[in-house]
C-alpha positions as CSV (number, residue, x, y, z in Angstrom):
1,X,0.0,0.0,0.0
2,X,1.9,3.2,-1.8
3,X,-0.7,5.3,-0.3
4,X,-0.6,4.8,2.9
5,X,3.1,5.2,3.3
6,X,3.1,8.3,1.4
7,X,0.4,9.7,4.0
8,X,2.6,8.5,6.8
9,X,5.4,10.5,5.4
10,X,3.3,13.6,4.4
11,X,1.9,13.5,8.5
12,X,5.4,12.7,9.9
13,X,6.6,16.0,7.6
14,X,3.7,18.0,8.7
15,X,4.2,17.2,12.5
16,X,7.8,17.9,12.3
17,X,7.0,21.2,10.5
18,X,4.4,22.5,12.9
19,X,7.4,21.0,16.1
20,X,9.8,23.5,14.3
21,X,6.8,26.8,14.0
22,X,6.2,25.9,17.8
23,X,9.9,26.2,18.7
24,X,10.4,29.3,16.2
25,X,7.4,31.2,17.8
26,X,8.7,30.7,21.6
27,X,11.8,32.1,20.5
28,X,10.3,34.6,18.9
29,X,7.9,35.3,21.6
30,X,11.3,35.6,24.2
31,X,12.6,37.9,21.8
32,X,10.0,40.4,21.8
33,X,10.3,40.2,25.8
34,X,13.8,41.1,25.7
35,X,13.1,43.9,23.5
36,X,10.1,45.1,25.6
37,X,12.4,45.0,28.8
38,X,15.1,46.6,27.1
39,X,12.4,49.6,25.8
40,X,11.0,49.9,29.4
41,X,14.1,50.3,30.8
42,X,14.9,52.8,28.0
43,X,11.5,55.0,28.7
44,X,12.4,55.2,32.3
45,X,16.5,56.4,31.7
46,X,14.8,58.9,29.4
47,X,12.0,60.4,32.5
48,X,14.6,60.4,34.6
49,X,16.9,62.8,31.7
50,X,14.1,64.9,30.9
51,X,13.0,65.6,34.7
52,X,17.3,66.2,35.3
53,X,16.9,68.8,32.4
54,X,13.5,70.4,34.0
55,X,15.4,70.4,37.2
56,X,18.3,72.3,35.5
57,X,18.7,76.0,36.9
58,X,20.1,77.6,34.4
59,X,24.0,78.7,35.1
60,X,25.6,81.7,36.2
61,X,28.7,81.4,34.8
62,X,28.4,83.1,31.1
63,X,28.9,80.8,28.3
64,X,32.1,82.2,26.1
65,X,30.3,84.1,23.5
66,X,28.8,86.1,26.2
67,X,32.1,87.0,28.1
68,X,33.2,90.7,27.3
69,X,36.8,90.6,26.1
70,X,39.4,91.7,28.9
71,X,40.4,95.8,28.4
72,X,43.4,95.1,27.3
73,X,42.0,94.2,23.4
């Protein structure tokens, strides 16, 4: 019986197919938790820059551009 054997084969191939999708989507799946821990951590780094910059008083020192030249020029 041809047939029969060729359906075994076409089921083994299928089952070993849909083994391989399962394993490819759980690593895919951990990937995309990675990446979501990794942006987490990102959007709190960047809070915590933007509320250092709010917090920023501005400086007293004059930048260069804004020093007068000594008399002496």
């Amino acid at each position: 019986m041809p047939n029969e054997h060729t359906l075994e084969q076409r089921i083994a191939e299928l089952e070993m197919k849909t083994t391989f999708q399962e394993k490819l989507l759980d690593e895919l799946n951990q990937v995309i938790i990675e990446q979501q821990f990794a942006i987490d951590k990102i959007q709190i780094q960047l809070r915590y820059l933007v509320n250092k910059f709010k917090d920023m008083q501005p400086s007293n020192i004059a930048s260069q551009a804004e020093e007068t030249p000594p008399p002496h020029y």
